[in-house]
C-alpha positions as CSV (number, residue, x, y, z in Angstrom):
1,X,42.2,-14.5,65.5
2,X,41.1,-18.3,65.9
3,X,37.5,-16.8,66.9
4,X,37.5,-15.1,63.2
5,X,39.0,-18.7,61.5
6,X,36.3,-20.7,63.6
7,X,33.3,-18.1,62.3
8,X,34.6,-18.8,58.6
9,X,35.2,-22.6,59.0
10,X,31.3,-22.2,60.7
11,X,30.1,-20.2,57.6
12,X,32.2,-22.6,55.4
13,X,30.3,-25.8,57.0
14,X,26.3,-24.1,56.6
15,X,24.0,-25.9,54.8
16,X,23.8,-23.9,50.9
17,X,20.2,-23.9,49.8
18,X,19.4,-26.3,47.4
19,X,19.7,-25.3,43.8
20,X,16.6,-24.2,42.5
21,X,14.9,-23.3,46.1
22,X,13.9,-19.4,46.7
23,X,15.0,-17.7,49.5
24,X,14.6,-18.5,53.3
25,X,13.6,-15.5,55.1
26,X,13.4,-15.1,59.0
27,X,9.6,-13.9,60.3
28,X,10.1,-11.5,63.5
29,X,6.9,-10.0,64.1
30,X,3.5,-11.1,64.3
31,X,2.7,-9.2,60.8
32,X,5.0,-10.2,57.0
33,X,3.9,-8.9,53.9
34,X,6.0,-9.5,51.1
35,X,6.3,-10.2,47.6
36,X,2.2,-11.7,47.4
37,X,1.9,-12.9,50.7
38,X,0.7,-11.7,54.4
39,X,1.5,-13.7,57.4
40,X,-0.5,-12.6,60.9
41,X,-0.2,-14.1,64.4
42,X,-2.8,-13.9,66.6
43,X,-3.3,-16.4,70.1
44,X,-6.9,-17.0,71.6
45,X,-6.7,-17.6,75.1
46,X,-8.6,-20.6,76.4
47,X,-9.4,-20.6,80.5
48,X,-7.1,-23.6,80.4
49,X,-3.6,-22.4,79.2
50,X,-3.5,-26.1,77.6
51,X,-6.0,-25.2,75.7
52,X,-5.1,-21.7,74.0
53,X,-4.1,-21.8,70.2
54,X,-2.1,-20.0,68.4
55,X,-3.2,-19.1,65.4
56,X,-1.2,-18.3,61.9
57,X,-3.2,-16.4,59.1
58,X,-1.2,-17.4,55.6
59,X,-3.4,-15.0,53.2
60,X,-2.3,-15.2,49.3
61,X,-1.9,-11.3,47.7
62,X,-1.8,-12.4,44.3
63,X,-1.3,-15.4,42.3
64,X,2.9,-15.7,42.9
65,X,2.7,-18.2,45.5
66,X,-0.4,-21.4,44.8
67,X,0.7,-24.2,47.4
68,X,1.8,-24.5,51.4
69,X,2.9,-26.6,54.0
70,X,3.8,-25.7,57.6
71,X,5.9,-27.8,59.4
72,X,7.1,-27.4,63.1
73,X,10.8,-28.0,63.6
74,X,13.0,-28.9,66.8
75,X,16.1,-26.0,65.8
76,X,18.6,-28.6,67.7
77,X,17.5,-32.0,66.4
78,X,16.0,-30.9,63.0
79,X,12.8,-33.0,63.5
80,X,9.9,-31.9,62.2
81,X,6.2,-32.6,62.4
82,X,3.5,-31.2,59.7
83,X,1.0,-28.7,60.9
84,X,-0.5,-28.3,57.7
85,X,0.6,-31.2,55.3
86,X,0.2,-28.5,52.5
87,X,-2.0,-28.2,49.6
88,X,-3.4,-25.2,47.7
89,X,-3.2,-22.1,49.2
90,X,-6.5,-20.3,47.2
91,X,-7.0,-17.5,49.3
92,X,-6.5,-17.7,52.9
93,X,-5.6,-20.4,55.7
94,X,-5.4,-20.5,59.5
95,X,-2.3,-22.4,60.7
96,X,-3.6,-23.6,64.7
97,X,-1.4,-25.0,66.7
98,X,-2.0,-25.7,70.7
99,X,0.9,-23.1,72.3
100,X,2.1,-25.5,74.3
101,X,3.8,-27.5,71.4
102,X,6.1,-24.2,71.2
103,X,8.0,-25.9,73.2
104,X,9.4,-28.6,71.6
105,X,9.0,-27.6,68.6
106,X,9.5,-23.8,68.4
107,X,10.4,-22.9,64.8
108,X,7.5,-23.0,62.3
109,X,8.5,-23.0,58.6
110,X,6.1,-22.2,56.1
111,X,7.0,-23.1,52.2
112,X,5.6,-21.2,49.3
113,X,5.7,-22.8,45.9
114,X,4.3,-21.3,42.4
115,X,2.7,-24.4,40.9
116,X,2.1,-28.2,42.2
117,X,5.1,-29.4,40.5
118,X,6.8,-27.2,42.8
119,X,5.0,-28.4,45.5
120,X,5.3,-32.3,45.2
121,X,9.2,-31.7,43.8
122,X,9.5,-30.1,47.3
123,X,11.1,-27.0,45.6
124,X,10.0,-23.7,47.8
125,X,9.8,-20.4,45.9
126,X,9.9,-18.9,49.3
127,X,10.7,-20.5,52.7
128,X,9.7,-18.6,56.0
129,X,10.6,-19.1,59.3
130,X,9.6,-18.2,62.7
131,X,11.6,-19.0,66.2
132,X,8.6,-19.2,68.6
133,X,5.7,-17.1,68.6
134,X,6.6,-13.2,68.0
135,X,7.1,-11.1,71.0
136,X,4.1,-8.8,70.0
137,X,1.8,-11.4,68.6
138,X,-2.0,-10.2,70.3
139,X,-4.0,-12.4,72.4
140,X,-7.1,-12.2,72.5
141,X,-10.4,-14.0,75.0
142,X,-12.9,-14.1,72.1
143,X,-12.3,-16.4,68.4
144,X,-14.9,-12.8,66.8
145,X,-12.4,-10.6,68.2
146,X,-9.4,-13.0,66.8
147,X,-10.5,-13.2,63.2
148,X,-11.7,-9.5,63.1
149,X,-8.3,-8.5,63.9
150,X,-6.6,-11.1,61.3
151,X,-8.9,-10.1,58.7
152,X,-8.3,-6.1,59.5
153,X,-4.5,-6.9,59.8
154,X,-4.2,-9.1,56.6
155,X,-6.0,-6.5,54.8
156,X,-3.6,-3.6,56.0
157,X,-0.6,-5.8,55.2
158,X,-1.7,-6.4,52.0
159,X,-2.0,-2.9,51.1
160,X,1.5,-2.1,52.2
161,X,3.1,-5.0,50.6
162,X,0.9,-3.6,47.0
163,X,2.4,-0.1,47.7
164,X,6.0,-0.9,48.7
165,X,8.7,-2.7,47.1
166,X,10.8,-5.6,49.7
167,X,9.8,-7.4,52.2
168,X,7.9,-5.2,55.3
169,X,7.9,-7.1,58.7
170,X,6.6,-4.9,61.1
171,X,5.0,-4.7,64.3
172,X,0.8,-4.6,64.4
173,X,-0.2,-0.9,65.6
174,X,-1.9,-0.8,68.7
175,X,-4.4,1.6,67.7
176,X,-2.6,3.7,70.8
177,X,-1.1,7.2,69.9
């Protein structure tokens, strides 16, 4: 019984979004669509490990979301650091970030807000969130072979996000039967 009053007290003690934000949704693959948005993970190796970048496609579906920031965030101290300061989000951006700053900071949060007002009020519409790089995400040796498979990918996650109601994170296909 006290590990049932400790879970409540726990649940009791979390942070409550703040009123007005939108929802905070967890990212667990290297491909979300939902709601106007596609999110796709992709790493190009470098022959230095030092040097290989992961990369984070944010593509808009439709006008819901106009403005984003991603931040990188310590999960135990709460710091965070800006990888993209934010600004408007017209059709497409590519979030890169060296993998070895994973470590440190392993969450990436990225904020979607409908207008600027939004934006500089710091009041998310929708607020994603990432714990490291997805188990799946693709690497790849060449940037061509990187941002054809982020454009295909975008493309098809777009399409299912337009013919499905909810939020889809799944798993990029292999192309492998």
């Amino acid at each position: 019984m006290p590990t049932v009053v400790a879970f409540a007290l726990a649940l009791l003690a979390a942070p409550a979004p703040a009123v007005g934000h939108g929802p905070e949704l967890r990212g667990e693959s290297a491909v979300f669509s939902k709601s106007g948005v596609a999110i796709v993970w992709g790493v190009l190796r470098a022959p230095v490990e030092d040097e290989t970048q992961v990369v984070i496609r944010v593509a808009r579906a439709s006008a819901t979301y106009s403005y984003v920031p991603v931040d990188a965030v310590d999960p135990f101290t709460r710091a965070r650091r800006p990888v993209v300061p934010g600004g408007p989000l017209t059709r497409v951006i590519d979030v890169l970030s060296p993998r070895a700053t994973f470590g440190d900071f392993p969450r990436r949060e990225i904020r979607l807000y409908r207008t600027a007002d939004d934006w500089r009020a710091d009041v998310p519409a929708l607020r994603i969130y990432y714990l490291g790089v997805p188990d799946a995400t693709p690497e790849f040796s060449s940037e061509s072979a990187l941002l054809s498979y982020l454009a295909a990918t975008v493309a098809k996650a777009r399409t299912l996000d337009e013919r499905t109601p909810g939020p889809h994170d799944s798993r990029p296909s292999s192309g492998r039967g």
